[in-house]
VOMAR-530194 format. One record per atom (N, C-alpha, C): residue in three letters; x, y, z. Coordinates in steps of 0.1 Angstrom, whole numbers, plus 5000, padded with zeros to 4 digits. Layout:
% residues N
AlaXYZ
...
END
This chain:
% residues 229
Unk085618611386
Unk084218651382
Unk083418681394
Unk082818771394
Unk081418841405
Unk080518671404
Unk080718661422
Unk079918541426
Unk078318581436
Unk077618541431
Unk076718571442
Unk076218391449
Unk075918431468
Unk076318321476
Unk074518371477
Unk073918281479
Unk072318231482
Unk072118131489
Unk071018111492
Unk070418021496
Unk069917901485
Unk069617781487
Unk069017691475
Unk068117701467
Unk068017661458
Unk066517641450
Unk065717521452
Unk064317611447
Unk063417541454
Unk062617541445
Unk061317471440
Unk060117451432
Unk060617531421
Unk061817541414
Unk062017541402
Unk062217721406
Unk062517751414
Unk063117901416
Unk064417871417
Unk065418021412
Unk066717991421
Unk067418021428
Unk066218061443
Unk066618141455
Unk065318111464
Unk065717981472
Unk063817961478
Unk063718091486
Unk064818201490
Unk064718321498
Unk064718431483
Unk063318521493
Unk062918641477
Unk064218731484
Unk065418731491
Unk066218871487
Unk067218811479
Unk067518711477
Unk068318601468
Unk068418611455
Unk066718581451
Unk066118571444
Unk066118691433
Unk065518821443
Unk065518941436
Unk067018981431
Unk068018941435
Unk069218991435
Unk069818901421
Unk069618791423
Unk070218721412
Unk068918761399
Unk067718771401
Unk066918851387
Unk067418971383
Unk067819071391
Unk068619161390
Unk070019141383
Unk070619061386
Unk072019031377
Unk071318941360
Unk070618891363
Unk070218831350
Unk069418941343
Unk068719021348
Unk068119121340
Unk069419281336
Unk070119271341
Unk071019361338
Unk071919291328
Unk072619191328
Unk073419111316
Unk074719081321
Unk074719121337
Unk075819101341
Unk076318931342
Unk077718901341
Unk078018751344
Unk078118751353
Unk077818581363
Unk078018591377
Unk078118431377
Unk078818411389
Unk078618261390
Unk077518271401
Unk076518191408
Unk075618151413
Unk076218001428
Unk076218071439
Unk077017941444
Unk075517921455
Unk075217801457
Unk073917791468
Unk074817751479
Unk074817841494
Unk074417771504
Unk074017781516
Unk074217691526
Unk072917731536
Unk073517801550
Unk075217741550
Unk075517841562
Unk075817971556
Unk075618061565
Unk075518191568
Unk076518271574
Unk077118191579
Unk078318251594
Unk079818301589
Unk079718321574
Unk081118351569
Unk080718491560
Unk079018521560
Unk078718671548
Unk078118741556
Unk078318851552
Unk078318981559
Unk077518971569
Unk077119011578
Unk076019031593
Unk075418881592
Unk076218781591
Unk075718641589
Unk074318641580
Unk074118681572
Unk073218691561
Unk073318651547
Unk072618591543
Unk072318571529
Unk071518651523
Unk071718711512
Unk072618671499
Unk073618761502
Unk074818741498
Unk076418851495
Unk076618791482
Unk077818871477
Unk078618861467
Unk079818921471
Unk080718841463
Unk082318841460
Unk082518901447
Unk083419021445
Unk083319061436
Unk084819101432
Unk086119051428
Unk087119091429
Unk087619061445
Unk088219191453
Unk088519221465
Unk087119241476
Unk086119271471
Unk085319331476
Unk083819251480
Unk083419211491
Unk082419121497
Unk081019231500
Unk080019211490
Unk078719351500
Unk078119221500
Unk077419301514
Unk076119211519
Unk075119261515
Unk073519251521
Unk072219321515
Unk072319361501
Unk070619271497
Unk070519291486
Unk069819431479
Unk069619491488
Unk069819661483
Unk071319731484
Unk072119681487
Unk073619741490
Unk074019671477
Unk073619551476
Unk074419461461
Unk073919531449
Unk072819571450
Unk072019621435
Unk072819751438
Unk073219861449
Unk073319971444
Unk074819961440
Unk075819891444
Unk077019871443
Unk077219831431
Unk076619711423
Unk076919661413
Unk076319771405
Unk075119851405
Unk075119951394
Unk076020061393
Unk076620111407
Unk077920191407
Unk078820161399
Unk079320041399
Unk080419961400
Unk080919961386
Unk079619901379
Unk079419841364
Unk078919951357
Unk078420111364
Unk077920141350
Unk076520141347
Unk075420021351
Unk074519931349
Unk072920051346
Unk072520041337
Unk071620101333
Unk069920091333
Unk070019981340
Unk068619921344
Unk067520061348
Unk067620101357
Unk067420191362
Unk067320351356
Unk068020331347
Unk068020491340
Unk067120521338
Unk066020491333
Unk065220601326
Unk064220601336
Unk064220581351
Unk063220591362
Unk063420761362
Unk062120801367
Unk062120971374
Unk062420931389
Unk062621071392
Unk062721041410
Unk060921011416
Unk060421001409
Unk058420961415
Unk058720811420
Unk059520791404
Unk059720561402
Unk060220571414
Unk061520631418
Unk062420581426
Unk062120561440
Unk061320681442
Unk060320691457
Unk059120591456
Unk058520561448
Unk057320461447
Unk058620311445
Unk059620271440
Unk060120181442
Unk060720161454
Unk061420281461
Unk061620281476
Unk060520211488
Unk059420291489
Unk058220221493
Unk057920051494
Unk058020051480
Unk057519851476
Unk058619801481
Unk059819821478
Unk060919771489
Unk061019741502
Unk060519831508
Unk060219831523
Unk059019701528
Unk058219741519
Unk056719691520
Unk057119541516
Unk057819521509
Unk058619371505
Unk059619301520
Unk060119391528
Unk060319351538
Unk059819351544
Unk058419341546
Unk057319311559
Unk056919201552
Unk056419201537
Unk056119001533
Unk057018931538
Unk058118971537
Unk059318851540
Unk058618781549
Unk058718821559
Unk058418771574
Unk057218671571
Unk056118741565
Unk054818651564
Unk054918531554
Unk055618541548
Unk056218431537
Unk057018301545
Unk058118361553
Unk059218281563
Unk058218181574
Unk057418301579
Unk056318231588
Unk055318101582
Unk055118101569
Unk054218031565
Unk055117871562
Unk056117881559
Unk056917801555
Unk057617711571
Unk057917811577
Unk059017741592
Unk058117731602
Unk057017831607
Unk056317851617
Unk054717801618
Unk054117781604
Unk053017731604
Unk052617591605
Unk051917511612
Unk052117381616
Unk051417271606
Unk050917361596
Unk050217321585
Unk050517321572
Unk051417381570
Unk052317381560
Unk054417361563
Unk054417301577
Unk055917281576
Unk056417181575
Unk055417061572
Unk055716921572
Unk056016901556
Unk054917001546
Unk054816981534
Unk056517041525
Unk056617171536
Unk058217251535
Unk058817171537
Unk059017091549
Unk060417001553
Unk060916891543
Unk060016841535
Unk059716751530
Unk059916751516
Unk059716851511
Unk060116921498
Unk061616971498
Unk062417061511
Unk063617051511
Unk064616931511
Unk064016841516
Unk065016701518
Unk064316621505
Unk063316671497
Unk063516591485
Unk064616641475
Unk064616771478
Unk065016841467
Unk066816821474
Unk066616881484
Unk068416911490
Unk068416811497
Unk068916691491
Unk068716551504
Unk070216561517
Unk071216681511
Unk072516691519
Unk072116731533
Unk070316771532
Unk070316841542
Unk070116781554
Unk070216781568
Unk070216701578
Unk069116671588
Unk068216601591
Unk067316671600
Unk067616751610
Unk069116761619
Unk069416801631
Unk069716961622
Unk070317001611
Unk070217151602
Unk068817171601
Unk067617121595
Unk066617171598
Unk065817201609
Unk066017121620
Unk065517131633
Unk066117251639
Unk067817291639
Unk068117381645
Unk067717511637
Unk067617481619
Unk067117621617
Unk065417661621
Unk064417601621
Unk063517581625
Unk063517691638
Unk064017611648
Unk063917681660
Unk064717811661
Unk065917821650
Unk066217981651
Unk065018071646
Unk064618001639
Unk063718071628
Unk062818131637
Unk062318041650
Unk060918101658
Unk061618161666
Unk062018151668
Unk063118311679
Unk063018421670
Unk063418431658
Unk063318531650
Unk062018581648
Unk061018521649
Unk059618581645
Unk059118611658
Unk059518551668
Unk059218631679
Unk059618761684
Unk060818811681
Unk061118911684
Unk061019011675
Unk060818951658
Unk060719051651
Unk059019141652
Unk057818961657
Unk056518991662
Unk055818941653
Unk056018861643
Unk055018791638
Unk054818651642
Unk055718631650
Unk055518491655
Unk054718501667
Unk054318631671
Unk053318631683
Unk051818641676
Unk052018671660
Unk050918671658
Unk049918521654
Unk048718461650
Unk047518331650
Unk048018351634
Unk047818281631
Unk048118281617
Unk047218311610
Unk046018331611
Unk045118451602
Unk045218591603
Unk046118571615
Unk046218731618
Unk047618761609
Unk048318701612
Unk050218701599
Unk050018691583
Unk048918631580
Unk048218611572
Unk047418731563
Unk046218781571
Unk046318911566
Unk047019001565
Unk047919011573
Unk049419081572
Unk049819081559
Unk049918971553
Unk050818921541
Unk050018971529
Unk048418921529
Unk047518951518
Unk047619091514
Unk047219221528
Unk047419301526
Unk048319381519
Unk049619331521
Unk050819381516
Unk050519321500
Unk050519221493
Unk049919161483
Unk048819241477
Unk048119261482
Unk046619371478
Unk047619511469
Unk048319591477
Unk048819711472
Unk049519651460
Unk050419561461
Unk051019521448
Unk050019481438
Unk049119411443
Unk048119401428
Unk047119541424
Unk047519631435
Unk046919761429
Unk048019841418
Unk049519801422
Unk050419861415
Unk050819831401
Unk050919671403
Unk051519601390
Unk050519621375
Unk051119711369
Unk050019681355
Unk049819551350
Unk048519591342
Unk047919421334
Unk049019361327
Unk050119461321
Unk051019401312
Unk051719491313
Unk053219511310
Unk054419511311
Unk054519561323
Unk056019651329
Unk056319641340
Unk055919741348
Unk056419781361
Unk056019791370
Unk056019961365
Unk057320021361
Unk057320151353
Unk057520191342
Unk057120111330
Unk056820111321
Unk056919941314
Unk057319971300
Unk058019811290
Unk059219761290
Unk060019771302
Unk061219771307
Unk060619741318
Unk061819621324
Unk061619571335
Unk062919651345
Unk062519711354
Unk063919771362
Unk063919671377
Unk065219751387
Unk065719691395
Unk064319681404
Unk063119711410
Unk061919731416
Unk061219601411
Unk061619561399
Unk060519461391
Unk061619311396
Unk063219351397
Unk063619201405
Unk062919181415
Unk062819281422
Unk062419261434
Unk061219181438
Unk060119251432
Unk058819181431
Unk059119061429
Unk059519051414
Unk060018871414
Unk060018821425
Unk061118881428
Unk061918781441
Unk061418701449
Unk060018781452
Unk058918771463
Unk057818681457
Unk057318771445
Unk056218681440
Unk056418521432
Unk057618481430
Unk057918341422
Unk057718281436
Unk058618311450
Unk058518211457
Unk057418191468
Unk056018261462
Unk054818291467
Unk054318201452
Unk054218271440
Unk053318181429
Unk053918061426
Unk055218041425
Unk056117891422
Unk056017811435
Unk055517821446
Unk055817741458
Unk054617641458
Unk055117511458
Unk054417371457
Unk053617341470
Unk053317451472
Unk052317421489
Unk051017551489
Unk049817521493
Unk049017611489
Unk048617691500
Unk049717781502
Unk049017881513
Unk048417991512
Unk048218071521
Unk047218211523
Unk047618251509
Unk048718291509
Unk049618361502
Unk049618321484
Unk049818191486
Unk049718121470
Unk048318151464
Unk047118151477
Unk046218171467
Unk045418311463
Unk046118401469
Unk046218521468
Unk046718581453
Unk048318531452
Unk048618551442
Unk047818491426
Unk047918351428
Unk047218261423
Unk046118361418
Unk044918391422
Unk043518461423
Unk043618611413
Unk045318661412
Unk045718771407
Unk046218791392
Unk045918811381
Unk045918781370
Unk047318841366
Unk047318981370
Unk048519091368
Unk049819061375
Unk049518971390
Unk050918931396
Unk051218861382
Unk050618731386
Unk051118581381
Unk051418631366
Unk050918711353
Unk051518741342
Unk053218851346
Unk053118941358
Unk054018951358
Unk055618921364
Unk054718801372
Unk056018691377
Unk056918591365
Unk055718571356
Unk056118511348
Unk057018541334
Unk056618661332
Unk057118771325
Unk058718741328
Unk058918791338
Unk060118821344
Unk060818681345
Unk060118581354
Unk060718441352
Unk060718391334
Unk060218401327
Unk060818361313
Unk062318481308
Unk062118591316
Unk063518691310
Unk064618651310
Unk064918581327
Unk066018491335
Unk065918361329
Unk064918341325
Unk065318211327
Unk066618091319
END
């Protein structure tokens, strides 16, 4: 059976990482079966990244490579009835989804104000986990934000970063149903992916209360999180 490899769950999500996240909403919103395996090393899937899937013979990494492969693969009709407008405006939010990442990652590993409340929530929840595994991910983690440049940035400055990007989504997301119509397509995992572990996350940052404050995210996070659930 088609496995997909993640990262843990977290505050009642089941991917504390949104490309996990979006990826397994995307297999639960298409109907595909999958087994669900969590874990935290990385050093065995593709470009040492999380999320991959095993699927038969065949290992894809990235969770835009997994969605386009599994729709290939299977047939999978999520997506059909988008125009090429959707697909370019879903393209876009995609991208734009990978600049939150970073401002999300930062708030959680890098902020000194909310990493104690993270650490602390991971070893309640994943007690296997080690202090000497969180310490060393930790410090990978700020290497990564340094070079990617958000780790050079003050945290109101990473911060607006993040709101910003959040701003456009709450100009996109309709009051009710989905992002391109009464159907939720592969664009609408995605959001999920991002927005659960922004409105589901047990710590109140920039970011939570941004979404929080948003009528249209939070109905359509939830939307989506009752579809999977």
């Amino acid at each position: 059976m088609l496995t997909l490899y993640s990262y843990p769950a977290l505050f009642g999500v089941a991917d504390n990482n949104g490309y996990g996240l979006k990826v397994f909403a995307f297999l639960k919103l298409a109907g595909l079966p999958f087994r669900h395996e969590h874990i935290v090393d990385a050093s065995a899937a593709p470009r040492a990244q999380l999320p991959y899937i095993v699927d038969g013979g065949n290992t894809v990494g990235d969770s835009d490579l997994i969605i386009s492969y599994l729709t290939h693969c299977y047939s999978l009709t999520i997506d059909a009835g988008l125009k090429p407008g959707h697909r370019d405006m879903g393209h876009l939010v995609t991208r734009m989804l990978d600049d939150l990442y970073w401002v999300m990652s930062y708030s959680r590993w890098k902020d000194e104000r909310f990493w104690p409340a993270f650490r602390d929530a991971l070893r309640r929840e994943h007690p296997e986990l080690s202090d000497e595994q969180l310490r060393k991910a930790r410090e990978f983690n700020a290497q990564r934000y340094y070079y990617q440049g958000i780790g050079r940035y003050a945290p109101e400055e990473a911060y607006a970063r993040g709101t910003a990007d959040l701003q456009v989504l709450a100009n996109l997301v309709p009051a009710s149903g989905f992002l391109f119509g009464p159907r939720p397509s592969s664009f609408d995992a995605a959001i999920y992916g991002f927005i659960a572990n922004i409105y589901f996350y047990g710590i109140e940052t920039p970011l939570k209360a941004f979404v929080s404050s948003h009528a249209n995210l939070v109905d359509h996070c939830k939307a989506i999180h009752d579809l999977i659930g």
